[in-house]
VMD Tcl script that builds the backbone (N, CA, C; Angstrom):
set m [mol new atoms 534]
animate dup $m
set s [atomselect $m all]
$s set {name element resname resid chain x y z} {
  {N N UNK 1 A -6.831 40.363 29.835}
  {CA C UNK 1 A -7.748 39.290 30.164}
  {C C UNK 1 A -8.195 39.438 31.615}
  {N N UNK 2 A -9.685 39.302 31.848}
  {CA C UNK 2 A -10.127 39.070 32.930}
  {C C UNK 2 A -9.708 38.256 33.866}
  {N N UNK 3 A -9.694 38.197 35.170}
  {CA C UNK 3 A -9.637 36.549 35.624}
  {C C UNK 3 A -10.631 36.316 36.406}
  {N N UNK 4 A -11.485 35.845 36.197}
  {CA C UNK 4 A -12.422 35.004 37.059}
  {C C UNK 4 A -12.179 34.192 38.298}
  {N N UNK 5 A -12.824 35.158 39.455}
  {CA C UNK 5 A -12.309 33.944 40.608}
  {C C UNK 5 A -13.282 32.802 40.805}
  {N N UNK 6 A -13.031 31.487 40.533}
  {CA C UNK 6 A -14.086 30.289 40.944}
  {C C UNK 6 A -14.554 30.232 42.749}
  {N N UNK 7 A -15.649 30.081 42.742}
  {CA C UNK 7 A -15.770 30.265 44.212}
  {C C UNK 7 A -15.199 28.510 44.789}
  {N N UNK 8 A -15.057 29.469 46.027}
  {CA C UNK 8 A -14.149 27.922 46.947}
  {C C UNK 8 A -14.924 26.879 47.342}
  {N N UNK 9 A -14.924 25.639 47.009}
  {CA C UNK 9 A -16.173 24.617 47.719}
  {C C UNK 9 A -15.734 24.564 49.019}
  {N N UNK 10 A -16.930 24.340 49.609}
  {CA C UNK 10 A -16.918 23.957 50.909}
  {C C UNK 10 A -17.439 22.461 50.879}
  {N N UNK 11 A -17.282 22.368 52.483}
  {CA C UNK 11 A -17.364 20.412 52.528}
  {C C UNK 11 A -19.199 20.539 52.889}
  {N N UNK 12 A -19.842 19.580 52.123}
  {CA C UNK 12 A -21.084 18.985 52.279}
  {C C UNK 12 A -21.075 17.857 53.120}
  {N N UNK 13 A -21.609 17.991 54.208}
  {CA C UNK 13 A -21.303 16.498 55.250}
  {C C UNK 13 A -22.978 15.634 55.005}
  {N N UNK 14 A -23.680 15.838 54.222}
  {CA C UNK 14 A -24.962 14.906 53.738}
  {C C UNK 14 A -24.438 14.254 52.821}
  {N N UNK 15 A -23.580 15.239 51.651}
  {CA C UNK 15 A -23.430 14.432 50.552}
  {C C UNK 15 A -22.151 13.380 50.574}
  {N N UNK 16 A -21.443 13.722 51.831}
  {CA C UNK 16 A -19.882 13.084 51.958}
  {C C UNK 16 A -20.476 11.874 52.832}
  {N N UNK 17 A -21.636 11.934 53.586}
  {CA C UNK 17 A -21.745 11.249 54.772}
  {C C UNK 17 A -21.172 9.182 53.752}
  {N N UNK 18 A -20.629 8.710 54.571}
  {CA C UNK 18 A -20.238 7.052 54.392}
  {C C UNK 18 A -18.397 7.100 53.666}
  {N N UNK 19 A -18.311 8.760 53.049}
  {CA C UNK 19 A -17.033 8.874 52.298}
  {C C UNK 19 A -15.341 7.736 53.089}
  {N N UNK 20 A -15.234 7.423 52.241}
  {CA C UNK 20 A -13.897 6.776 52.476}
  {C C UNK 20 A -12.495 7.870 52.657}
  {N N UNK 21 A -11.518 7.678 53.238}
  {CA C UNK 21 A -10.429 8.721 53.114}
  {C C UNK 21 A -9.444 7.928 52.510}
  {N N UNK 22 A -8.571 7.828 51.659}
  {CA C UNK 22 A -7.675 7.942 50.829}
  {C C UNK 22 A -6.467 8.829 51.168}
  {N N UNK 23 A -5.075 8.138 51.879}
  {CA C UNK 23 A -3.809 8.587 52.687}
  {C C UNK 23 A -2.697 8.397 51.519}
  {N N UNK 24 A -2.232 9.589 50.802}
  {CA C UNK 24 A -0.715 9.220 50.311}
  {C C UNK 24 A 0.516 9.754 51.065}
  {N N UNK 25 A 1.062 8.789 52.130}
  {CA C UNK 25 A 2.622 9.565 53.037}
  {C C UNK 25 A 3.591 9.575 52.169}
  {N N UNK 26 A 3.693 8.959 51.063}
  {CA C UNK 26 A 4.816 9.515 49.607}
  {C C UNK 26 A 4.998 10.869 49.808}
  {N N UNK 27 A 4.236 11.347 49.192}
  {CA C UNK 27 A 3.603 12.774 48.689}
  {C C UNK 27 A 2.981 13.408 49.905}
  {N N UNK 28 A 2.574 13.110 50.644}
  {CA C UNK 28 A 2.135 13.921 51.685}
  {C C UNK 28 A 0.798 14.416 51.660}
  {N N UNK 29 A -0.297 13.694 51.201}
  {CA C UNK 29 A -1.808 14.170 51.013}
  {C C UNK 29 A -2.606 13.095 51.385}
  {N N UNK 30 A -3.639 14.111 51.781}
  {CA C UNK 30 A -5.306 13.178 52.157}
  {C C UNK 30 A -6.149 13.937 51.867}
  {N N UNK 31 A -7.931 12.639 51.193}
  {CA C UNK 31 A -8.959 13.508 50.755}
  {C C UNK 31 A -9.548 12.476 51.131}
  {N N UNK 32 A -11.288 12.577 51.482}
  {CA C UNK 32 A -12.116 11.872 51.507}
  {C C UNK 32 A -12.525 11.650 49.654}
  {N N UNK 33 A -13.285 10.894 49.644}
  {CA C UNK 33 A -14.174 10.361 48.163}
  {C C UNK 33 A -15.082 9.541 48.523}
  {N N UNK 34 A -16.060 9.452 47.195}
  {CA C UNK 34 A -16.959 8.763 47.464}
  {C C UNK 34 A -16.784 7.103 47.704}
  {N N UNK 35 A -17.945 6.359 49.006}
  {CA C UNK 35 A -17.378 5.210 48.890}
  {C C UNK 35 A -17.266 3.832 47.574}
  {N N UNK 36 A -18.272 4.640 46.267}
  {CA C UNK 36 A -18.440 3.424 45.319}
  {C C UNK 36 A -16.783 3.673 44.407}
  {N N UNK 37 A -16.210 4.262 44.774}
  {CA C UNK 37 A -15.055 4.443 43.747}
  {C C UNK 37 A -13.447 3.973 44.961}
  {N N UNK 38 A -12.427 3.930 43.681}
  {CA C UNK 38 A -11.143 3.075 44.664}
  {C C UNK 38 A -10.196 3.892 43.934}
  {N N UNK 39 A -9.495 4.642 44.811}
  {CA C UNK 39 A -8.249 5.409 44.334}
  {C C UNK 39 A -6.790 4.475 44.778}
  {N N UNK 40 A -6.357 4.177 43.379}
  {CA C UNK 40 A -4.887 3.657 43.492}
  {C C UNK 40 A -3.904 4.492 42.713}
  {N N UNK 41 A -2.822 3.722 42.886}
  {CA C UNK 41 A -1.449 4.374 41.875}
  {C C UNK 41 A -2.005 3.598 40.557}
  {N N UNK 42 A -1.786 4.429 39.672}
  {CA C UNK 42 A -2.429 4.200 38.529}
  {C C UNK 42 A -0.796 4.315 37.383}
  {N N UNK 43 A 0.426 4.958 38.068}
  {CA C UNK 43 A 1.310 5.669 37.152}
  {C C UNK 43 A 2.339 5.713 38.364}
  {N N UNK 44 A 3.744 5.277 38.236}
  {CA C UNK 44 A 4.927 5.588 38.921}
  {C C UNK 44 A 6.223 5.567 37.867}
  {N N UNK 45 A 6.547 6.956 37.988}
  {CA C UNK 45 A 8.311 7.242 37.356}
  {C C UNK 45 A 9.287 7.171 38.416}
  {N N UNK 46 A 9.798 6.814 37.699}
  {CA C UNK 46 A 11.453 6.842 39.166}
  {C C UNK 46 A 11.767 8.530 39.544}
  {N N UNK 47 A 12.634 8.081 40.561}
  {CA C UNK 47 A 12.831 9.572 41.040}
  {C C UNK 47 A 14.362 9.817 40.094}
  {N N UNK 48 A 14.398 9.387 39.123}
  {CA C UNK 48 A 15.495 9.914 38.373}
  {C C UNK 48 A 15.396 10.293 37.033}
  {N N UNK 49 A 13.821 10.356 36.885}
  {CA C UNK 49 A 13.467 10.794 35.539}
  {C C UNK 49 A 13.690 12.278 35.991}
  {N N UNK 50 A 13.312 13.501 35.080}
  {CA C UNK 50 A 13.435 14.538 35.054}
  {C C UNK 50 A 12.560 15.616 35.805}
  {N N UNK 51 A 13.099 16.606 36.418}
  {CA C UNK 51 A 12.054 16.959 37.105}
  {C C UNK 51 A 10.567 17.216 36.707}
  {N N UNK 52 A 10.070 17.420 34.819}
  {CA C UNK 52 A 8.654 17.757 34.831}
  {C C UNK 52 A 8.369 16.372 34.621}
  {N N UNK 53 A 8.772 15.468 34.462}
  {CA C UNK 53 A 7.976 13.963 34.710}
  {C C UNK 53 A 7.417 13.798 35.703}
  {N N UNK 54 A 5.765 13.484 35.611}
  {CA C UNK 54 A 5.272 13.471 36.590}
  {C C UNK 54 A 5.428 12.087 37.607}
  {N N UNK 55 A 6.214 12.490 39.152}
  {CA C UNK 55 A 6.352 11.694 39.600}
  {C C UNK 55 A 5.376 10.287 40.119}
  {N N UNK 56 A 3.864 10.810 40.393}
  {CA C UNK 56 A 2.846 9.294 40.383}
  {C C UNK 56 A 1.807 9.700 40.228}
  {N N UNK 57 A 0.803 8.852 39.858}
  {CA C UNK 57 A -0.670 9.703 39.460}
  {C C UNK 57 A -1.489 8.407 40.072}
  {N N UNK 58 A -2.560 8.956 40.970}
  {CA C UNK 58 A -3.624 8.103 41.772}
  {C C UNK 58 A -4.649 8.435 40.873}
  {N N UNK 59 A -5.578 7.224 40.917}
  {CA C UNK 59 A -6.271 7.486 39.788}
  {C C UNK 59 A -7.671 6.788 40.592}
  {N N UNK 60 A -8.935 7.084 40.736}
  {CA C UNK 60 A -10.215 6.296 40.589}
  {C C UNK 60 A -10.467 5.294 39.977}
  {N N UNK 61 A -10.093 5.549 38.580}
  {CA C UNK 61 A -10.622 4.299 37.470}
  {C C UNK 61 A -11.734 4.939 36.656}
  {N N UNK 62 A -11.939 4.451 35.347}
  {CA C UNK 62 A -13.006 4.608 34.668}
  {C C UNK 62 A -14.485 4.046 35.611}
  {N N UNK 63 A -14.854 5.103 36.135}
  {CA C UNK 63 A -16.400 4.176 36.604}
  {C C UNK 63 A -17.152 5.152 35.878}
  {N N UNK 64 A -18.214 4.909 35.210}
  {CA C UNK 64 A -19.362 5.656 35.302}
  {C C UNK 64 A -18.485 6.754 33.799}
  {N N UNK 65 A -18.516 7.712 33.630}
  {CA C UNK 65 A -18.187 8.718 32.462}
  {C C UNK 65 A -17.303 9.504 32.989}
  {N N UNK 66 A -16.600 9.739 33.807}
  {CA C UNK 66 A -15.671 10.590 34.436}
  {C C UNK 66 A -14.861 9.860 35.468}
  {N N UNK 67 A -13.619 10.383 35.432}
  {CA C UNK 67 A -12.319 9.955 36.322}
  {C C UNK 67 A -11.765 11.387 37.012}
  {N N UNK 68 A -11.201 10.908 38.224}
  {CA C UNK 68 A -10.318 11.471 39.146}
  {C C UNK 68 A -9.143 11.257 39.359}
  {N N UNK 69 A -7.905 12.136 38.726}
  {CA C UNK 69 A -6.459 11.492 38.936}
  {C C UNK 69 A -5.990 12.780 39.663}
  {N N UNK 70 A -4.970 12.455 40.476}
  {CA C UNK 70 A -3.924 13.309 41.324}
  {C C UNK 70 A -2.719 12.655 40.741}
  {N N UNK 71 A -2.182 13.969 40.266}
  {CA C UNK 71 A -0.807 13.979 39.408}
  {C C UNK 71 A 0.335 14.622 40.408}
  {N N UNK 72 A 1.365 13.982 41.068}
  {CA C UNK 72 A 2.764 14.555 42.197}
  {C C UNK 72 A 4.013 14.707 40.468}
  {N N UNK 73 A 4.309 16.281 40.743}
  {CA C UNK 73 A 5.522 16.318 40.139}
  {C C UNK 73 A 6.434 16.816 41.296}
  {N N UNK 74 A 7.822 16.794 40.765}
  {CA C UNK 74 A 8.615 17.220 42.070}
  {C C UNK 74 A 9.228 18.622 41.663}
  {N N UNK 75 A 9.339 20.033 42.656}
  {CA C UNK 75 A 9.042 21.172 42.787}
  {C C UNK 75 A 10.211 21.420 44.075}
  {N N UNK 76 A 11.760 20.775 43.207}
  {CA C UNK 76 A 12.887 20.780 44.373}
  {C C UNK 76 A 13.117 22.487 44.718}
  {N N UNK 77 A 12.835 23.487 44.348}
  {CA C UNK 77 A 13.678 24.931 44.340}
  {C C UNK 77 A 12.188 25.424 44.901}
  {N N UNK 78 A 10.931 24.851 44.926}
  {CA C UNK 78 A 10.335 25.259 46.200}
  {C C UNK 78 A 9.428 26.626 45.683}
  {N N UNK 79 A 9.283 26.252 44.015}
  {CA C UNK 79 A 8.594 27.654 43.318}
  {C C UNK 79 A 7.323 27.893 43.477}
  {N N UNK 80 A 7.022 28.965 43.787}
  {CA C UNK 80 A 5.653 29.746 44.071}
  {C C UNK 80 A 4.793 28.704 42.868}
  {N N UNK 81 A 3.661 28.912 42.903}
  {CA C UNK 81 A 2.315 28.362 42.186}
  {C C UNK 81 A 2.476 28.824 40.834}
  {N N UNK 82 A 2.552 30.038 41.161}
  {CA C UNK 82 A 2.862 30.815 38.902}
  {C C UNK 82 A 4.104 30.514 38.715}
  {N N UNK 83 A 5.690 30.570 39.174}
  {CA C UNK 83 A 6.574 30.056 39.286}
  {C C UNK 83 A 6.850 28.607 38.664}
  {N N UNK 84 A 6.009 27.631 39.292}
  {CA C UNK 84 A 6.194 26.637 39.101}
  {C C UNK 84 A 5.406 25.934 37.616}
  {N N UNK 85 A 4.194 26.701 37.748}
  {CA C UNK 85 A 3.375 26.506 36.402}
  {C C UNK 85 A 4.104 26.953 34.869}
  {N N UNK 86 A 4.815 28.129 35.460}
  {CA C UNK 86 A 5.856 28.906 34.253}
  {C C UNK 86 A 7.144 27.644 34.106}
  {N N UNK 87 A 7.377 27.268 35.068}
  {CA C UNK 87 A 8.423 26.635 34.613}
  {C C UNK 87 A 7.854 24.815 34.086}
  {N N UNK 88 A 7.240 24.312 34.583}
  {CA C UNK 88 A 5.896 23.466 33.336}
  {C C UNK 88 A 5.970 23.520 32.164}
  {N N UNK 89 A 5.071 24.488 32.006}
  {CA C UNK 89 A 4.830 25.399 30.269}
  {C C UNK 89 A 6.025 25.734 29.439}
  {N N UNK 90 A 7.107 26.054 30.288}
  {CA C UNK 90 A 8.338 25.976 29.212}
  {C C UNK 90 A 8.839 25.029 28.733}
  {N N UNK 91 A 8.857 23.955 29.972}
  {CA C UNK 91 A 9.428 22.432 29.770}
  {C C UNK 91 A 8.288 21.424 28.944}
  {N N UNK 92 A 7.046 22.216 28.438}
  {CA C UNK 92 A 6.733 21.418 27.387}
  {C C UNK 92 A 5.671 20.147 28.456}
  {N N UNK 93 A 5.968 20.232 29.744}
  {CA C UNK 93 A 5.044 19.409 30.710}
  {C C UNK 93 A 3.554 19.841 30.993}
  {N N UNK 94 A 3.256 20.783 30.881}
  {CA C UNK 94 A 1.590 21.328 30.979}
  {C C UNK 94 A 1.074 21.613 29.992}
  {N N UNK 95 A 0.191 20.705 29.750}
  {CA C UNK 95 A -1.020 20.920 28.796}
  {C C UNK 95 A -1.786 22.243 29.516}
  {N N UNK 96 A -2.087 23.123 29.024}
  {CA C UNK 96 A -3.303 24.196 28.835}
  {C C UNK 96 A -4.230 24.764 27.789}
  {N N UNK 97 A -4.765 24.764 27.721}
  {CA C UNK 97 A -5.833 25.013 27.070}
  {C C UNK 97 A -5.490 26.016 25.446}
  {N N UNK 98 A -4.808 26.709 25.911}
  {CA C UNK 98 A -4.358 27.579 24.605}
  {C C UNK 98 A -3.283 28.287 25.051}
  {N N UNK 99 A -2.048 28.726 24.501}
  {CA C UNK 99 A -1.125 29.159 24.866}
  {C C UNK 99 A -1.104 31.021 25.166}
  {N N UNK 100 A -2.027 31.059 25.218}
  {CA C UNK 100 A -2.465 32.383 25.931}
  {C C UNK 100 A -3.061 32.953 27.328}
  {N N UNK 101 A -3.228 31.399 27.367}
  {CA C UNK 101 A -3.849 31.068 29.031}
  {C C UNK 101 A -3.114 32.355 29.922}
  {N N UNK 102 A -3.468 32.941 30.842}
  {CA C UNK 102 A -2.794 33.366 31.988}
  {C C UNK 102 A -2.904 32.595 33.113}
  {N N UNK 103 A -1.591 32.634 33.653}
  {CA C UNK 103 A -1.663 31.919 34.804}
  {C C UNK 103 A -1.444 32.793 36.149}
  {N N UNK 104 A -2.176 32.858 36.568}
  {CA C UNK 104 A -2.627 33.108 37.986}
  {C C UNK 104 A -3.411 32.653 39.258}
  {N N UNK 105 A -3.334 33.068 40.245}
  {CA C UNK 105 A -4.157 32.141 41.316}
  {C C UNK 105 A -5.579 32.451 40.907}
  {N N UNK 106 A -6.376 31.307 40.483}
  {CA C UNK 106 A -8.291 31.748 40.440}
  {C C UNK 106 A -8.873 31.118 41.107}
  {N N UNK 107 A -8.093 30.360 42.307}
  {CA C UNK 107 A -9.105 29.445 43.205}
  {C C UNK 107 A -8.603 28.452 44.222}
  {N N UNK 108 A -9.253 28.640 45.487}
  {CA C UNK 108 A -8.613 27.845 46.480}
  {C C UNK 108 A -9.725 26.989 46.992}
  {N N UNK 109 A -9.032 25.996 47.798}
  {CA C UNK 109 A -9.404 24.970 48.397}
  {C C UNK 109 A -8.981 24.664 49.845}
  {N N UNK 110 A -9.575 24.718 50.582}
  {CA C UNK 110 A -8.889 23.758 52.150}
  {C C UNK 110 A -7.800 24.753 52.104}
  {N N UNK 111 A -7.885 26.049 52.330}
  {CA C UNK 111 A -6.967 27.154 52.347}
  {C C UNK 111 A -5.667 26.914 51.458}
  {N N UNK 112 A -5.987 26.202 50.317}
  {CA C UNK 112 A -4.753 26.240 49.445}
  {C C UNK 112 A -5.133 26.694 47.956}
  {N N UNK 113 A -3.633 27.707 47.518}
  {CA C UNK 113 A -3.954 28.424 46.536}
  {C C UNK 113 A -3.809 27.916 45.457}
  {N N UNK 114 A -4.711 27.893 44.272}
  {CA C UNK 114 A -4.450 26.840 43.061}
  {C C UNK 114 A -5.104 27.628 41.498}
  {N N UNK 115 A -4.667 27.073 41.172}
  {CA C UNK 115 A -4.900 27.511 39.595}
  {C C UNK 115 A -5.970 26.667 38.946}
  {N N UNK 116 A -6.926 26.888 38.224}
  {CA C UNK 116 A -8.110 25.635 37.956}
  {C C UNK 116 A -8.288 26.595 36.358}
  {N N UNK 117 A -8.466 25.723 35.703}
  {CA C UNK 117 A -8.842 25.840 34.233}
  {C C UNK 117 A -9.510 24.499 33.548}
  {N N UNK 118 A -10.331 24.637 33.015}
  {CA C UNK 118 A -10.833 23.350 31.914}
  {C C UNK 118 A -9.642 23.821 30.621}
  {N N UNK 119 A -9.686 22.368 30.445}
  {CA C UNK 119 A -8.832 22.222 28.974}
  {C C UNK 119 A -9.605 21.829 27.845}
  {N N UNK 120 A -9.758 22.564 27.059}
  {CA C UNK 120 A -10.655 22.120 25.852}
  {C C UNK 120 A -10.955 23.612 25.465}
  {N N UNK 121 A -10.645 23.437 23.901}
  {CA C UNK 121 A -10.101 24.233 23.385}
  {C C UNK 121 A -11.534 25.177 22.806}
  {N N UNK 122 A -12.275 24.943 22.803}
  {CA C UNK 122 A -13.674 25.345 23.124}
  {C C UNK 122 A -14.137 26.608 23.419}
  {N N UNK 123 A -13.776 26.717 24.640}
  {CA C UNK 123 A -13.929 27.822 25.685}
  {C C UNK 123 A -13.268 28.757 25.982}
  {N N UNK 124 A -11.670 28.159 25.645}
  {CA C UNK 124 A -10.147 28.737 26.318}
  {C C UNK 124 A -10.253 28.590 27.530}
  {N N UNK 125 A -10.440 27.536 28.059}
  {CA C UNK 125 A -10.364 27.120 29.588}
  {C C UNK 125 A -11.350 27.716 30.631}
  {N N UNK 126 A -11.864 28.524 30.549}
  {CA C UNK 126 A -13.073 28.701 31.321}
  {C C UNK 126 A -14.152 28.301 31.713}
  {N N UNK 127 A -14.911 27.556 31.203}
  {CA C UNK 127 A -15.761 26.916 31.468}
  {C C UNK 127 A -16.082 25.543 30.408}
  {N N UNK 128 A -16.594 24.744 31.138}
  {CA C UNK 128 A -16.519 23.054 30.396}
  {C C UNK 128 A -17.425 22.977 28.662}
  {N N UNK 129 A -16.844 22.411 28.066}
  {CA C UNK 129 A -17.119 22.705 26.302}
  {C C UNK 129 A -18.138 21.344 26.051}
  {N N UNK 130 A -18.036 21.157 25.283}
  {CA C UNK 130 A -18.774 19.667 24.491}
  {C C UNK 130 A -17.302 18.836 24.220}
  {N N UNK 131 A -17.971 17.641 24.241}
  {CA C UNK 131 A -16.836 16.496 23.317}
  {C C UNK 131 A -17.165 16.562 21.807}
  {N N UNK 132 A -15.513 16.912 21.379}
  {CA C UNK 132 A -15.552 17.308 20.023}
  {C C UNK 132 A -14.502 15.954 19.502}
  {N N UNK 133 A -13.353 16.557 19.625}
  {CA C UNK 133 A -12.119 15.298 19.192}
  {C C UNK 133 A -11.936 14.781 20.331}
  {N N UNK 134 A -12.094 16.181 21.498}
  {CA C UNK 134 A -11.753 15.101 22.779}
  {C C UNK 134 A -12.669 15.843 23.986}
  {N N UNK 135 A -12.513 14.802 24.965}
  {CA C UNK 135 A -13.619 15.548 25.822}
  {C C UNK 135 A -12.912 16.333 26.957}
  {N N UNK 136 A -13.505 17.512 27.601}
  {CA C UNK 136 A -12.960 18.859 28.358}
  {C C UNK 136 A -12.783 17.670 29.884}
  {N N UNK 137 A -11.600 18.261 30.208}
  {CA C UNK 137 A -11.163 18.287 31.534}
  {C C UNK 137 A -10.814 19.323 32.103}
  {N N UNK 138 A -10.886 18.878 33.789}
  {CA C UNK 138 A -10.834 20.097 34.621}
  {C C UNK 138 A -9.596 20.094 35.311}
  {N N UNK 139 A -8.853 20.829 35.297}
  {CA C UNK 139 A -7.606 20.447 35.910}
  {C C UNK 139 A -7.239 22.026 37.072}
  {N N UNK 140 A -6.872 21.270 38.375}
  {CA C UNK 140 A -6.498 22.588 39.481}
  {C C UNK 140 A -5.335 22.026 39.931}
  {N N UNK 141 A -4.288 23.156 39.666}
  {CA C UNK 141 A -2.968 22.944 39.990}
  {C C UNK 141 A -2.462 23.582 41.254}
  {N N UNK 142 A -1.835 22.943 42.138}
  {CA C UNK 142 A -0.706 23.639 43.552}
  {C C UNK 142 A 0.116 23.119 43.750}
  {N N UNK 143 A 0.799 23.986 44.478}
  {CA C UNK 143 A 2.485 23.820 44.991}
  {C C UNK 143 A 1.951 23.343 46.618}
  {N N UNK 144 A 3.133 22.632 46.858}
  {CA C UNK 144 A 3.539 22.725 48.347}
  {C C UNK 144 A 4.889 22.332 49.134}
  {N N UNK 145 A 5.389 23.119 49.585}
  {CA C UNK 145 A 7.228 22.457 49.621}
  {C C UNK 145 A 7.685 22.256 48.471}
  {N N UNK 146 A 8.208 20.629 48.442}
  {CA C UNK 146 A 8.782 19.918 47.482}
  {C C UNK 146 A 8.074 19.781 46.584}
  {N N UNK 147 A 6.757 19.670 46.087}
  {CA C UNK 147 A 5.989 19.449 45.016}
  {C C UNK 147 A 4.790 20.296 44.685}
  {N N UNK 148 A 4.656 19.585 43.462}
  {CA C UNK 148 A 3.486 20.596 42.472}
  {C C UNK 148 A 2.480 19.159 42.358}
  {N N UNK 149 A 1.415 19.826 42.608}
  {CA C UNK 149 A 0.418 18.866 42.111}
  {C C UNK 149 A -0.241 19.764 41.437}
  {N N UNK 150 A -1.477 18.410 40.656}
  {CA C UNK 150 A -2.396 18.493 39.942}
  {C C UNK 150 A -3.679 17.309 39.746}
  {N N UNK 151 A -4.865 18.201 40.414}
  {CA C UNK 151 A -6.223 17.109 40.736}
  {C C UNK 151 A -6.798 17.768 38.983}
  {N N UNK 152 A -7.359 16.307 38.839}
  {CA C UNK 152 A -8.028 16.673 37.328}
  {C C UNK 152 A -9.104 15.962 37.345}
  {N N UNK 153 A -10.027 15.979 36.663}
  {CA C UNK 153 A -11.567 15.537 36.470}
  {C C UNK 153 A -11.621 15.513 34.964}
  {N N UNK 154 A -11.730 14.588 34.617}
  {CA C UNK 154 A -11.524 14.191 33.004}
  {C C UNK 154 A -12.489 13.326 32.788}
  {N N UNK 155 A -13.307 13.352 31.518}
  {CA C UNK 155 A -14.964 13.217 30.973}
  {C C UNK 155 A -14.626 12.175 29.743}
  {N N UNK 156 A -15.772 10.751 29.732}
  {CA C UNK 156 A -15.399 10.021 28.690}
  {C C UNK 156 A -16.565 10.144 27.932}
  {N N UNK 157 A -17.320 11.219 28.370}
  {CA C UNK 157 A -18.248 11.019 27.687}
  {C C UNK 157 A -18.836 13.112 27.984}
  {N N UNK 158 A -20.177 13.610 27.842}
  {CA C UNK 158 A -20.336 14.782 28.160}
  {C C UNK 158 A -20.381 15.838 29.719}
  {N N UNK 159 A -20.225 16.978 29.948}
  {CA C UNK 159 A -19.777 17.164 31.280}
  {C C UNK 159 A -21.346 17.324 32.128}
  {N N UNK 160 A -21.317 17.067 33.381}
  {CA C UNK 160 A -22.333 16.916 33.732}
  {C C UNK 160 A -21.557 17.613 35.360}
  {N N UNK 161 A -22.873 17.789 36.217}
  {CA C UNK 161 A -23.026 18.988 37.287}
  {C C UNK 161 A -23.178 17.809 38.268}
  {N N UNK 162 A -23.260 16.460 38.368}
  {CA C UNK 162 A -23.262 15.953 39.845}
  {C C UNK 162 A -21.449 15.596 39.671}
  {N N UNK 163 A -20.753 15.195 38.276}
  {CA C UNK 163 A -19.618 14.952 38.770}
  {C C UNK 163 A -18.577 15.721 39.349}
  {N N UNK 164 A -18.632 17.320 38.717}
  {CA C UNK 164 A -18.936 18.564 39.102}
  {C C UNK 164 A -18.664 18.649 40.609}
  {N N UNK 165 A -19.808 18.684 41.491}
  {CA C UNK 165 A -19.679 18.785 42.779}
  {C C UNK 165 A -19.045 18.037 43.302}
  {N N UNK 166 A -19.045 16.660 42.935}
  {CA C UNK 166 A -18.630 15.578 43.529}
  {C C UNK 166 A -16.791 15.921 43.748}
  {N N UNK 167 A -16.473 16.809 42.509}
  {CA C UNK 167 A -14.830 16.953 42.625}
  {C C UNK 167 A -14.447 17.945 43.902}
  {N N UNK 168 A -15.321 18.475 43.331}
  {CA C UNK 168 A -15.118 20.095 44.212}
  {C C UNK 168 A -15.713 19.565 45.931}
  {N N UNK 169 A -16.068 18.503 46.021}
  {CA C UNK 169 A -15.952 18.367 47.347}
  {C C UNK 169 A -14.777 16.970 47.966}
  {N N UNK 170 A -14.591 16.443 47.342}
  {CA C UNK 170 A -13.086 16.472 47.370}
  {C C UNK 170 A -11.849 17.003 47.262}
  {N N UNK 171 A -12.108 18.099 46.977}
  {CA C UNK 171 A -11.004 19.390 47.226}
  {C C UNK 171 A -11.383 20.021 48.622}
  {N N UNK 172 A -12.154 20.079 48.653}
  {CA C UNK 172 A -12.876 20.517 50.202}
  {C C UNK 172 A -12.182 19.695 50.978}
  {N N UNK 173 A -11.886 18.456 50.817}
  {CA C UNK 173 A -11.550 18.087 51.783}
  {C C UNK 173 A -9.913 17.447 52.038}
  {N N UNK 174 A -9.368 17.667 50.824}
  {CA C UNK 174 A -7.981 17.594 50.337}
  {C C UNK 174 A -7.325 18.569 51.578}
  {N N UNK 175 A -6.315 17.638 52.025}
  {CA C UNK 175 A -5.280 18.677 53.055}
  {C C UNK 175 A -4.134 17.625 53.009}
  {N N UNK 176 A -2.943 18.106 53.710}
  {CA C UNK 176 A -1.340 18.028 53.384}
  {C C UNK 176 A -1.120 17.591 54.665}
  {N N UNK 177 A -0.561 16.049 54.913}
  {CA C UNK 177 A -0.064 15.878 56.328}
  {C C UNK 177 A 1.135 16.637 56.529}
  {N N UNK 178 A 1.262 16.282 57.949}
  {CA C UNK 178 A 2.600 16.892 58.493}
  {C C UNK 178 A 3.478 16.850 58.228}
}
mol reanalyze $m
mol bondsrecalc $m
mol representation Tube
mol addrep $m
């Protein structure tokens, strides 16, 4: 199998201009977003569920046909990006697209290395499908220290190219406090 590298967004400061920033010191992350949308905790497990339980998921909200959630799992032994995705996929915790997927690095952000695939079974993760039983999401996975995340872009309706950018420049601007 090929792998396709996705090119890296960069930050648009016309289209970000009024953006709100959004601080999690839990987890250790910050991103700007747009200002008509409100990112909260949408999802909290205790820290004594198991390690692929995902520890909290910030979520946008249904506005408009598409959502934005950031998924924190915890990543105590500190495993590389394929490492950590392999150990996911065994534990039955990562959805992917078809179990043939390869996992490898196809794309970074804000100098961080991540894994990005659409899910929908369609395509085999490469590029965004139609809503059939269910509609394609975009999901880019990384490590850092203690944890594994995962930013996803998930469609309630068909995929479209402004929500598209709109993610990918919030990854642009996604970085890891101190």
């Amino acid at each position: 199998m090929v792998v396709k590298e996705t090119p890296t967004p960069t930050p648009d400061s016309d289209l970000m201009a009024g953006w709100k920033t959004y601080t999690n010191t839990k987890y250790g992350y910050q991103f700007k977003y747009p200002s008509g949308r409100n990112f909260k905790i949408s999802l909290s497990n205790t820290e004594s569920s198991p390690l692929y339980v995902i520890r909290e998921t910030v979520s946008s909200g249904y506005l408009d046909d598409w959502d934005i959630l950031i998924s924190v799992w915890e990543n105590p032994e500190q495993l590389s990006l394929i490492d950590w995705l392999k150990f996911l996929k065994n534990s039955n915790a990562l959805p992917l697209p078809t179990e043939n997927k390869e996992l490898v690095s196809n794309y970074s952000f804000s100098g961080i290395e991540a894994f990005r695939t659409w899910m929908d079974p369609l395509t085999n993760g490469e590029q965004p499908g139609k809503c059939v039983q269910a509609c394609p999401i975009l999901d880019v996975y990384f490590v850092r220290n203690n944890f594994g995340y995962r930013v996803e872009l998930s469609y309630t309706k068909e995929v479209d190219a402004e929500s598209q950018k709109i993610f990918d420049q919030i990854l642009s601007t996604f970085k890891f406090l101190p």
